[in-house]
C-alpha positions in Angstrom: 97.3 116.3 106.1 100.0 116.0 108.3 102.2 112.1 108.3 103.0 111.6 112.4 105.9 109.1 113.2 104.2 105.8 114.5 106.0 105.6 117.6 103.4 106.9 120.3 105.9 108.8 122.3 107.3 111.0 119.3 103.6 111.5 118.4 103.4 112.8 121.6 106.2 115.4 121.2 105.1 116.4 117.4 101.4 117.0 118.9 102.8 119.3 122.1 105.1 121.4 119.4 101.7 122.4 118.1 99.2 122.8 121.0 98.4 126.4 120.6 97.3 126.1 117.0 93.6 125.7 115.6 92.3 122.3 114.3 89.6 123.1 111.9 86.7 120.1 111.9 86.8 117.8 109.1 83.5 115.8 108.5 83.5 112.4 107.7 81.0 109.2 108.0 81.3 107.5 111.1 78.1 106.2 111.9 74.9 107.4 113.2 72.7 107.1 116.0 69.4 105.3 115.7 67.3 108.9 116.0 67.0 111.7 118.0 64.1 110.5 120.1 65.7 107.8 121.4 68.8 109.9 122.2 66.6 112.2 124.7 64.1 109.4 125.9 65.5 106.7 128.4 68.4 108.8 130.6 68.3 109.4 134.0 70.0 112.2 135.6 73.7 111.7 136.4 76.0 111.3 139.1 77.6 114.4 139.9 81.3 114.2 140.7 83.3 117.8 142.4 81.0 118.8 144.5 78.0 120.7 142.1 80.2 120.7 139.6 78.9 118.3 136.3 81.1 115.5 134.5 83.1 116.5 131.5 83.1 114.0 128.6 85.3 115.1 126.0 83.6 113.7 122.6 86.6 112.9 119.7 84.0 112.1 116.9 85.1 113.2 113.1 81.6 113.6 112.1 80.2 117.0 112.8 76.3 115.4 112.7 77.2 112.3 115.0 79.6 114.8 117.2 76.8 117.3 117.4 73.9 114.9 118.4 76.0 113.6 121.0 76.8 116.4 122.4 73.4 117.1 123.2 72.4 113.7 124.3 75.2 113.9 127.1 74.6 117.8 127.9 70.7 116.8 128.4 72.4 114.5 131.2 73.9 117.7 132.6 77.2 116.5 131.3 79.4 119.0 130.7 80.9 118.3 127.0 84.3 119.1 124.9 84.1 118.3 121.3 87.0 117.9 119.3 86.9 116.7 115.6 90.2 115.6 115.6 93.0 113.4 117.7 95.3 116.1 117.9 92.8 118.6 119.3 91.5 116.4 121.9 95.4 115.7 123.4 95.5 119.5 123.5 92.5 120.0 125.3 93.0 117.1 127.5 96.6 118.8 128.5 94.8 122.4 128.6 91.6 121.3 130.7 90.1 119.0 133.6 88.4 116.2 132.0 86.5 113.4 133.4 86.1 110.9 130.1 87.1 110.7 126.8 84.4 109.2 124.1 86.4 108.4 121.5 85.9 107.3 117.7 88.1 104.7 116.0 88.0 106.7 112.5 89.5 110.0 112.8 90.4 112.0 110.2 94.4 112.6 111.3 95.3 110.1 113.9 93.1 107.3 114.1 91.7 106.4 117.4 93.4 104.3 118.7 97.2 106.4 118.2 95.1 109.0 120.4 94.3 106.4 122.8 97.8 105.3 123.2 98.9 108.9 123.5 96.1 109.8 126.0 97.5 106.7 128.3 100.4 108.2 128.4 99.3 111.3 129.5 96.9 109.8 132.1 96.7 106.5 133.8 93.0 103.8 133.5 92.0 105.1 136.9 92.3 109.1 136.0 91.1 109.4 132.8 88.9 106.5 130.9 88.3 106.5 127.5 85.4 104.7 125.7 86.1 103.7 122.1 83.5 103.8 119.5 84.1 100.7 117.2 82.2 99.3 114.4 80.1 96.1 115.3 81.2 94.2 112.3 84.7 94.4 113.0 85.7 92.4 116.2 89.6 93.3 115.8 89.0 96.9 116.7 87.3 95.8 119.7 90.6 93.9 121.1 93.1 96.8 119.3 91.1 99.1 121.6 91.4 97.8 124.4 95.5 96.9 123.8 95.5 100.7 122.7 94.4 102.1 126.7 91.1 101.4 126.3 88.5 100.9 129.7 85.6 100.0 127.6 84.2 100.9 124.0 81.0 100.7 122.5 79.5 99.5 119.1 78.3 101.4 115.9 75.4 101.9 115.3 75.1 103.5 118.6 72.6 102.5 121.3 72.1 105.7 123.3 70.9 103.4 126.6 73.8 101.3 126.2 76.2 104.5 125.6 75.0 106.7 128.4 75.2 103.4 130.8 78.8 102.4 130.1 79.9 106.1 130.3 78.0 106.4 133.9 80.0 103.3 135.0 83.5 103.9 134.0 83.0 107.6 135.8 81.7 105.8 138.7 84.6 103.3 138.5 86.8 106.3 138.9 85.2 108.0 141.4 85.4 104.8 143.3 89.5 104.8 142.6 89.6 108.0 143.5 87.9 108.2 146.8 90.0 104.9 147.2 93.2 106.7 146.2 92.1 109.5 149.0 92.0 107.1 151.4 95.5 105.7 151.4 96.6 109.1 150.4 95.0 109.9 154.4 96.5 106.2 155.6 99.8 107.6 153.7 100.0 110.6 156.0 99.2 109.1 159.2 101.7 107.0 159.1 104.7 109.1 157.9 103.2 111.3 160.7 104.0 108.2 163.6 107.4 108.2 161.4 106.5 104.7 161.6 106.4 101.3 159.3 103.3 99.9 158.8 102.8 96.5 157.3 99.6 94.3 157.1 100.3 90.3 156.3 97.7 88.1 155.4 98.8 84.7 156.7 96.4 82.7 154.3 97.4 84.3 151.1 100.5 85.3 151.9 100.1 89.0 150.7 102.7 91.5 152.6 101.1 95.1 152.1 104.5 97.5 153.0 104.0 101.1 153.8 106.2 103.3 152.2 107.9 104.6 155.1 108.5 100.7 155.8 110.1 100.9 152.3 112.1 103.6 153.2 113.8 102.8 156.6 115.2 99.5 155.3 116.2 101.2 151.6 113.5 100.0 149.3 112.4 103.4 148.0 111.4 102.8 144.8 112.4 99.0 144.2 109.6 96.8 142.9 110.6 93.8 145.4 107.3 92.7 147.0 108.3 89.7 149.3 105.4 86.9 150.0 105.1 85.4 152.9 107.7 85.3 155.5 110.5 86.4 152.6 111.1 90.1 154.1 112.5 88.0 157.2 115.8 87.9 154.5 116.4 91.6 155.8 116.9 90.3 159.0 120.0 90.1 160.9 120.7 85.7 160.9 121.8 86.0 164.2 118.2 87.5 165.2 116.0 85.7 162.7 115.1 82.5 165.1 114.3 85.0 167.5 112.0 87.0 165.8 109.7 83.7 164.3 109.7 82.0 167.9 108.4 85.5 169.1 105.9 85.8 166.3 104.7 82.1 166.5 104.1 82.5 170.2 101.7 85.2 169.4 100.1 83.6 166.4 99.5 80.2 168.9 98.1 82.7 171.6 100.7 82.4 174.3 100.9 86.2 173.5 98.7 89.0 173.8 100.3 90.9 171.0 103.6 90.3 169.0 106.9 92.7 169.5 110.4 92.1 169.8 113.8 93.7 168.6 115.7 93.0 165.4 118.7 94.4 163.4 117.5 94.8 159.7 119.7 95.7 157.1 119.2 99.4 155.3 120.1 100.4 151.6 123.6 101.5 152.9 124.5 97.8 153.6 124.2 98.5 157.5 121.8 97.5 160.1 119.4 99.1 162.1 117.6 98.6 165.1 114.3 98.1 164.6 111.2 97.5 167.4 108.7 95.2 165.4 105.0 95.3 166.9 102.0 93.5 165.8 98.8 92.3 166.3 96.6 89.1 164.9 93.2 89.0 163.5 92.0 85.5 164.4 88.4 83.8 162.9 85.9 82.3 164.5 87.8 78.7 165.8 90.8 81.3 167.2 92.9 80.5 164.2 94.8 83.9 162.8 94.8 84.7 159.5 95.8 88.4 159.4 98.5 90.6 161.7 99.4 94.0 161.2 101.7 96.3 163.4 104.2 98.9 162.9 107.9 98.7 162.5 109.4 101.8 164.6 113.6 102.2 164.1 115.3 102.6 167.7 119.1 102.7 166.7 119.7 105.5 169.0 119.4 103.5 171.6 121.5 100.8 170.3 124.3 102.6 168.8 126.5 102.7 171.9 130.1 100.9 172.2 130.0 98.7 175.1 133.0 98.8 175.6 134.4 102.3 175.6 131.1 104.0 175.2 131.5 105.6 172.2 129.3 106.2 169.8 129.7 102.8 167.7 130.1 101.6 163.2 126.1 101.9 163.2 125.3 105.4 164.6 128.9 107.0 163.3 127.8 105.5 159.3 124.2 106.4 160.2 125.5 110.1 160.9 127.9 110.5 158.0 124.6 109.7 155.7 122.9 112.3 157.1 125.4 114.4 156.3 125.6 113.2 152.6 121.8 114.1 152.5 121.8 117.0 154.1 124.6 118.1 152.1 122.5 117.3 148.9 119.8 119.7 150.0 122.5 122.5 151.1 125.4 122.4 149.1 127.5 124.6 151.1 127.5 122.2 154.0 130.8 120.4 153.4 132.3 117.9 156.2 135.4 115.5 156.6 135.5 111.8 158.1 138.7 111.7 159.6 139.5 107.6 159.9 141.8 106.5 162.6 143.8 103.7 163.2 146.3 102.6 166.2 150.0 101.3 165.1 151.0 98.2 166.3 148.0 98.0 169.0 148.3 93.8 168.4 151.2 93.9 169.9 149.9 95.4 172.9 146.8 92.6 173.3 149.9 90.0 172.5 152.4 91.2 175.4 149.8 92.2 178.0 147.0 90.1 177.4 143.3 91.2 176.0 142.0 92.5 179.4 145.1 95.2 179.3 144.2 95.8 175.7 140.7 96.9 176.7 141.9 99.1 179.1 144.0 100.9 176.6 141.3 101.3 174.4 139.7 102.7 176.9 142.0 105.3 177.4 142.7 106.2 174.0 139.1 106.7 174.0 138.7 109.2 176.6 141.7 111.0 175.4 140.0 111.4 172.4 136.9 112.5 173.2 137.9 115.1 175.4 140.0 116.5 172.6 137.4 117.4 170.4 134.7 120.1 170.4 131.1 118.0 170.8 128.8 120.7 169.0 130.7 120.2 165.4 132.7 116.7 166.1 131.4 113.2 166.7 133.8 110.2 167.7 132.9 106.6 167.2 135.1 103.3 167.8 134.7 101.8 164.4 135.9 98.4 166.1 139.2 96.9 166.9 141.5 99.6 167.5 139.7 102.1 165.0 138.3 105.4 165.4 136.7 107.6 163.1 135.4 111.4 163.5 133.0 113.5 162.0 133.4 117.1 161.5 130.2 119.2 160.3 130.1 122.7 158.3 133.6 123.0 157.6 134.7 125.3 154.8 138.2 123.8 154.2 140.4 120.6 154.5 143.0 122.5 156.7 140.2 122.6 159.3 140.3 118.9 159.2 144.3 118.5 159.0 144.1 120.6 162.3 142.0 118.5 164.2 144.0 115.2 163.1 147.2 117.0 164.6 145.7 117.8 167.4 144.4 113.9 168.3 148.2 113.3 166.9 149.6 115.2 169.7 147.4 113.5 171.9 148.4 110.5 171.2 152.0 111.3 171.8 151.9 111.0 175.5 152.6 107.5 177.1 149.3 105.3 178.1 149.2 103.4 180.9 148.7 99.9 180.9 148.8 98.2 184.3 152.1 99.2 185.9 153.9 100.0 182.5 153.5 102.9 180.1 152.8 102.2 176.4 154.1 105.0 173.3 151.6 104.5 170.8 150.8 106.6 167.6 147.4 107.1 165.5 147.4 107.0 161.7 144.6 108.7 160.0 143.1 109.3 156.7 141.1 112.1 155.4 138.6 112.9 152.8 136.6 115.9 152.4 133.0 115.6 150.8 132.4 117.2 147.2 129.4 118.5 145.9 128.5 119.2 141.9 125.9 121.6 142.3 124.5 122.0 138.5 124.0 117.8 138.7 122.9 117.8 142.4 124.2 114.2 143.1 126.6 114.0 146.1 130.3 113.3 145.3 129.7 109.8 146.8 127.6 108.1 149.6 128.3 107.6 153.5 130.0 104.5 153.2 131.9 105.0 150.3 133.4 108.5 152.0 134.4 106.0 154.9 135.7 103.9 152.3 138.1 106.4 150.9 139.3 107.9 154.5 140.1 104.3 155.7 142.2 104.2 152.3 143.9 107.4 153.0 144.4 106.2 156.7 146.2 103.0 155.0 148.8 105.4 152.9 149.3 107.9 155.7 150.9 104.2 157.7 152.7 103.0 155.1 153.8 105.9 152.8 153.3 109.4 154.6 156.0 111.1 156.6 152.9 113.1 158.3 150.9 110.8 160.7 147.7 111.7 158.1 147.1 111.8 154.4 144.3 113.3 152.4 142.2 111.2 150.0 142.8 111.6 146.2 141.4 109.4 143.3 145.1 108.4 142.5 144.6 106.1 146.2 141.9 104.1 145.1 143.7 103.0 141.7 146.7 102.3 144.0 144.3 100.8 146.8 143.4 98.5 144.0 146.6 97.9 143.2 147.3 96.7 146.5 145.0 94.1 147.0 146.1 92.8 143.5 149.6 92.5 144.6 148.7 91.3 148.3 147.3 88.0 146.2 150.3 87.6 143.8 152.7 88.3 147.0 151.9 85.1 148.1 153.7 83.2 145.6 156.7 85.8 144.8 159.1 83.4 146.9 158.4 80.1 144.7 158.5 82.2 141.7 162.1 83.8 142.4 160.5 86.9 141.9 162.1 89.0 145.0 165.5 89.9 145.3 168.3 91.2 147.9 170.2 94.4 146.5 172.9 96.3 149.0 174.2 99.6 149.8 177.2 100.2 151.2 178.0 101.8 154.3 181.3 104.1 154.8 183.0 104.1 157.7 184.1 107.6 158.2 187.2 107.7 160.1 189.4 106.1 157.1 186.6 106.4 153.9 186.7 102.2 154.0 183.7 100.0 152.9 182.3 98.7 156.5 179.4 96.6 155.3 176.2 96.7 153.7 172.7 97.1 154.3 170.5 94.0 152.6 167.4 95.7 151.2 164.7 93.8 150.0 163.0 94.3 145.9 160.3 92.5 144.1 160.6 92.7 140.8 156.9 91.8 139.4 156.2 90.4 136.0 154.1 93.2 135.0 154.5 95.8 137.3 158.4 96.3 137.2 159.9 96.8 140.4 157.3 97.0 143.1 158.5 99.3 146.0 159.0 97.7 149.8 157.0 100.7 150.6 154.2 99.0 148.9 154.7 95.5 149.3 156.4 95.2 153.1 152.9 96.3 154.3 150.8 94.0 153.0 153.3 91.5 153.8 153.0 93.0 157.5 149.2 92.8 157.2 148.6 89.3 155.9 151.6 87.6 157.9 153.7 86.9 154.8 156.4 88.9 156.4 157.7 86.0 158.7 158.5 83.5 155.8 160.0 86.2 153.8 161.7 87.8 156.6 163.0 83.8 156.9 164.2 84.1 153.0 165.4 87.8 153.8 168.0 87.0 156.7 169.3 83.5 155.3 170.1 84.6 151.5 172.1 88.2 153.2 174.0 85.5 155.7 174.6 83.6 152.4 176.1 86.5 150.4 178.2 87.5 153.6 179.7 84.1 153.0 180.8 84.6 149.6 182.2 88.1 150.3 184.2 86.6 152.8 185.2 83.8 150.8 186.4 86.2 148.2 187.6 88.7 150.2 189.1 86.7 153.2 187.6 88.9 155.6 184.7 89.2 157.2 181.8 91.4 156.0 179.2 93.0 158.2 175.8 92.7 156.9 172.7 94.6 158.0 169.1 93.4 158.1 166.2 95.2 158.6 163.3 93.0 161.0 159.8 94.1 161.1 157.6 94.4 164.1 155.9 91.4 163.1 158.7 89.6 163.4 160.0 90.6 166.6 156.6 89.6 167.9 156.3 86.3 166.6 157.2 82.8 168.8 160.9 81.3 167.7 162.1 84.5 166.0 165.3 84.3 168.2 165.6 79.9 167.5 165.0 81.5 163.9 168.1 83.5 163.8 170.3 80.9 165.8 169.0 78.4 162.9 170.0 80.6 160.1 173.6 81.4 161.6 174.1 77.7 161.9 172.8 76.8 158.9 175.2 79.4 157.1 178.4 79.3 158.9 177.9 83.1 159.5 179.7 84.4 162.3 177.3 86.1 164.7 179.4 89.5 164.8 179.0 90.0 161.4 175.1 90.5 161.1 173.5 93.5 162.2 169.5 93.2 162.9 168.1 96.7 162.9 164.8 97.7 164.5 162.9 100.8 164.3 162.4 103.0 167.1 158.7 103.0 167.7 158.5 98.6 168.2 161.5 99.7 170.8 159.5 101.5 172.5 156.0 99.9 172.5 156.9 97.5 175.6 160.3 98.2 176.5 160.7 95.5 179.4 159.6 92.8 177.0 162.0 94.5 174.3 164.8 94.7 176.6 164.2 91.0 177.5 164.4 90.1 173.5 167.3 92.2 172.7 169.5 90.6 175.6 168.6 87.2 174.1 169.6 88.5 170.3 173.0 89.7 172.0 173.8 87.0 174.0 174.0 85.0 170.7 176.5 87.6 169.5 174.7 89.7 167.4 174.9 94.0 166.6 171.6 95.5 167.5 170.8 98.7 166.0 167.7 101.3 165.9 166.3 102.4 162.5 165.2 105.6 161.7 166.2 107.0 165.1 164.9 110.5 166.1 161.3 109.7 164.6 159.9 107.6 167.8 159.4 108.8 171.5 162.8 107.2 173.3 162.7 107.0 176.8 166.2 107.8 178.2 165.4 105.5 181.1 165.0 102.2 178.3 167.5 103.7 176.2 170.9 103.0 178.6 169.5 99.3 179.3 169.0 98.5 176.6 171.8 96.2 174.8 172.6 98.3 171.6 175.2 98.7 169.1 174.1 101.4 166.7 171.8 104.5 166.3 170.5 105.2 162.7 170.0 108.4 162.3 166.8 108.7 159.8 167.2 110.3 156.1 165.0 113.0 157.3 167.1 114.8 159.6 170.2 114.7 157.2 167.8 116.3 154.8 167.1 118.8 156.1 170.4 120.0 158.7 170.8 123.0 156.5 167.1 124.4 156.1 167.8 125.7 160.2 170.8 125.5 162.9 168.1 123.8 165.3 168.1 121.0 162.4 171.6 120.6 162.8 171.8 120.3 166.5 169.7 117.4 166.1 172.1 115.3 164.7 174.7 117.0 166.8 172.6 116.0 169.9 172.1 112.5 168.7 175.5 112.2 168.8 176.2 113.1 171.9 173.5 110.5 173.1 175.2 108.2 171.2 178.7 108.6 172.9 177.5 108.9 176.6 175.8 105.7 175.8 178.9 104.4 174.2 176.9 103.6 170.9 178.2 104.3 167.3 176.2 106.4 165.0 175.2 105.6 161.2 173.3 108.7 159.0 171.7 107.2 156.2 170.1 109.3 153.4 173.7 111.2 152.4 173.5 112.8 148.8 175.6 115.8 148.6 179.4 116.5 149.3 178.0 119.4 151.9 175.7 116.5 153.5 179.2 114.2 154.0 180.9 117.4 155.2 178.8 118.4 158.0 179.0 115.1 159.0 182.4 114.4 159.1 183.0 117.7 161.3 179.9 116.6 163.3 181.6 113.4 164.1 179.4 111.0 162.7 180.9 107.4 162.8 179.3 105.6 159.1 177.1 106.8 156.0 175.3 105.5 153.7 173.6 107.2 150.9 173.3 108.1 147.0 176.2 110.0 147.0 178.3 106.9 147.6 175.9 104.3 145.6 172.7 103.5 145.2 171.2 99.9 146.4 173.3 97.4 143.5 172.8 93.9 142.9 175.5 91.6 144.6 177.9 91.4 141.9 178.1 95.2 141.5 178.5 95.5 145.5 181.3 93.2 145.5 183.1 95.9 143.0 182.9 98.4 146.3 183.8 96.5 149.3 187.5 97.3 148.7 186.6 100.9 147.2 188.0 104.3 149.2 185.7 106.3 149.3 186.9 109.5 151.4 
């Protein structure tokens, strides 16, 4: 005889390994019944169950005389009857065939009866398949093993037929009752995923909640066990609409009412909310008290999902869309789409300068320009909020679609706005990601939100880091994303630490090859990350403010070193500081500089504040009005990166400048084209009708300086001269030739 394993689920698997083979019957004493007369005598005719069809009782008995007579004791009953002498054979037949009960002996000659009862229940739940053990009547322990084992009911040896053929009749009752039971919420089931409706049924005394499953489903709880009591599921609800709701419900409850429905936002699986129209009606007794209310809960988001202010579709519908998509995309594979994120530079500033009512109206127009740019059967635009936007592109095939579209909202947004009576030059950042689908483990590369997750992070690298105005998600972002918000906390105390530093790189004044200053360029040199690039850093010193106290540090400890230099030297040294936007923009920046010069004896001539081109731009009256105070304290006034903003010729001659900087890009590439070079030869001639010197920065080869020189460019700065060198190194090169 085979030995089985004693756990019941690799009985399971040993039995299934061997389903097709024959079981031959193996007698043994189990018992007998009473006698044969009273076996026939006292039934009644059974309940039939299946239309005509009779019963089956599968009889597990290891005795071929007890098997046998009770096999015709239940057939005389017009049961229809399976005998199996063994536990294996009867999991077999019960996987092979329908059956209605199982009458099952505790002794059986290879797996006792109660390892088959345990292996049965697994198989098939109380309500689908009962099983009556057979148990001896002297020892009570088997009675409560039965029963532990999957039992519904057993019965003693010696058997009393009466007794038998009564408990067998009940427990297929019983299940016809669960069954018709079972039919009937099936039906209630259907009907109300037919409404595409919630249904919920509360009882106010008890405090039972009775959720549908489409109730389940709209607000994510497919499959979670959570069964709130009472007024709990109220937890789902929005807090700024939970008052609401209970006020509306209690005025029902009290009869002031006629039946309860109002609107709420409840929260989904995503983390989101949804509209929802909750309805509801109260069952009241006798003294007009309530003690039951049931209703519906019906989702209207799509009529809630609007922007109020530029009528957009808004976060809710756009993240409600982008699941869809994820789902969809799980059921069809080759359905790929992109989330392109969106984000306006410097669109503060504009709220700042022109007030908030201004800044709507620019919304509003960016808006509009938008959505007429894109193609409404394949693309949906939403305002994400502030000054984000976010599309959708359906069934594309590749990521260059995608990088199309963001160009062509790019070009778009070239084109001045108009805000009041002034124009605005604005740009658009944007982040891409592209969904991915593994079709052998049919799970979705990652959900809606997480996909808006990952194309917000892109959108953050294409500002900071990306010469193209988008970038397209990788892994490598989120580890760097991480990164980030790691170094955003730490930044914080970097100045109290000593832990940043000023390096400089000289700039050569052309004409003779002399040393003409240096640029002050700011390093953090972290504890356990090294050097941490300003690329990194600078923009989450932009984003969480930091950049005006270091900015502070930044233009008093170059003013310092300017001092020793010309201490050392006896001459003065021009230094160059680069200011952010943030800034510019911020109340006392100009008393800020005035305070530093002061402070360290720096004559105002000497220090150069350079400014990109795009904050130039961005308000150019208010601009012109800030630069004229910067000069009138003495100042140089220069434009970074010049040639990758949207100059107005019309600013650009009022404007009190010193110096264009012609950006490392252009210098880069003068020889890939002759159209390159005329760049920098037109810049130059911009430069000289408007009486304004010109610095290239980004020089690396002896052909670079060349081209240069015969293109008449005033200074240079660059590797090819030196790299960015820490103060003692730089004063080695301030009385270097270099030409």
């Amino acid at each position: 005889m085979s030995t089985f394993p004693s756990n019941p689920m690799n009985d399971l698997q040993a039995l299934q390994s061997v389903e097709n083979l024959a079981f031959p019957g193996i007698a043994t004493a189990n018992g007998t019944l009473d006698s044969t007369e009273s076996l026939y005598g006292s039934a009644e005719a059974p309940a039939k169950s299946r239309g005509s069809d009779p019963q089956t009782i599968l009889v597990v008995e290891g005795c071929e005389e007890t098997r046998e007579m009770l096999t015709q004791m239940l057939q005389y009953r017009q049961y229809r009857v399976l005998p199996a002498a063994t536990g294996r054979e009867a999991i077999v037949i019960v996987q092979q065939q329908h059956v209605d009960l199982v009458l099952l002996d505790v002794d059986l000659p290879d797996l006792d009866g109660f390892r088959t009862a345990r292996l049965l229940r697994q198989m098939m739940d109380l309500s689908r398949l009962p099983i009556v053990m057979v148990t001896s009547e002297s020892d009570q322990n088997e009675i409560v093993r039965a029963f532990d084992a999957g039992a519904n009911d057993h019965v003693c040896k010696p058997l009393d037929p009466a007794v038998t053929i009564a408990r067998i009749a009940t427990q297929l009752q019983l299940k016809s009752a669960l069954q018709r039971l079972r039919q009937s919420e099936e039906r209630y089931a259907l009907t109300a995923r037919g409404t595409n409706d919630g249904m919920w049924d509360w009882n106010l005394v008890t405090g039972e909640l009775y959720l549908s499953p489409r109730w389940r489903s709209m607000v994510g709880l497919d499959g979670v066990s959570w069964t709130p009591h009472g007024s709990e599921w109220m937890d789902l609800i929005h807090h700024e609409d939970r008052r609401r709701v209970q006020l509306d419900l209690e005025a029902h409850l009290c009869g002031e009412t006629d039946h309860f429905e109002t609107e709420l936002r409840m929260q989904d699986g995503h983390q989101t909310y949804r509209w929802m129209l909750c309805r509801g009606l109260a069952v009241k007794d006798s003294h007009g008290t309530a003690y039951r209310i049931a209703g519906s809960l019906t989702d209207i988001t799509e009529g809630k999902v609007a922007d109020a202010l530029t009528g957009l579709p808004n976060r809710m519908l756009f993240n409600d869309r982008v699941q869809r998509c994820v789902d969809h995309q799980a059921r069809n594979p080759q359905n790929r789409f992109a989330v392109i994120f969106m984000d306006v530079d410097d669109f503060k500033l504009v709220n700042d300068h022109f007030g908030h009512d201004a800044g709507d109206d620019f919304l509003v127009s960016i808006a509009s320009r938008l959505d007429t740019s894109l193609r409404k059967s394949d693309a949906i635009i939403a305002r994400m909020g502030g000054d984000e936007f976010a599309v959708l592109l359906e069934n594309i095939r590749h990521v260059d679609e995608a990088v199309a579209v963001a160009m062509r909202l790019h070009d778009k947004m070239r084109a001045p706005f108009p805000v009041g009576d002034r124009e605005i030059l604005t740009r658009a950042s944007m982040g891409i990601v592209v969904s991915e689908f593994d079709p052998e483990s049919s799970v979705p590369q990652a959900t809606g939100e997480e996909l808006l997750v990952r194309a917000d992070t892109a959108m953050y690298f294409a500002k900071n880091q990306s010469e193209l105005p988008y970038a397209i998600f990788n892994d490598d972002m989120l580890a760097e994303n991480m990164l980030r918000l790691e170094l955003g906390s730490q930044l914080r105390h970097s100045l109290e630490r000593d832990e940043l530093t000023l390096l400089y790189q000289p700039m050569v004044q052309m004409c003779d090859g002399t040393t003409a200053g240096f640029e002050a360029l700011l390093r953090w040199e972290h504890p356990e990350h090294g050097t941490v690039s300003p690329n990194t850093f600078i923009p989450i010193a932009e984003s969480n403010g930091l950049i005006i106290e270091i900015g502070k540090w930044v233009l008093r400890k170059a003013c310092q070193q300017a001092m020793r230099w010309q201490a050392e030297f006896g001459r003065p040294i021009m230094i160059s500081v680069n200011v952010s936007v943030r800034q510019l923009s911020s109340t006392g920046f100009v008393e800020a500089v005035t305070e530093t010069l002061e402070e360290t004896k720096l004559q105002p001539e000497c220090l150069k504040l350079e400014v990109t081109e795009s904050f130039l731009m961005q308000d150019p009256e208010s601009t012109i009005e800030l630069l004229h105070q910067l000069r009138r304290i003495g100042l140089t006034i220069g434009i970074d990166d010049f040639g990758t903003g949207y100059s107005s010729l019309s600013y650009l001659h009022r404007m009190p400048l010193d110096i264009l900087k012609v950006d490392r890009s252009f210098v880069e590439s003068m020889f890939d084209s002759e159209k390159n070079a005329s760049l920098i030869r037109s810049i130059l001639a911009l430069a000289k009708s408007l009486e304004l010197n010109v610095v290239a920065e980004g020089v690396e080869t002896l052909a670079q300086l060349q081209r240069l020189q015969d293109l008449g460019c005033h200074f240079v700065q660059g590797f090819y001269f030196s790299q960015p060198v820490k103060p003692e190194c730089a004063s080695e090169l301030i009385d270097h030739r270099w030409l």
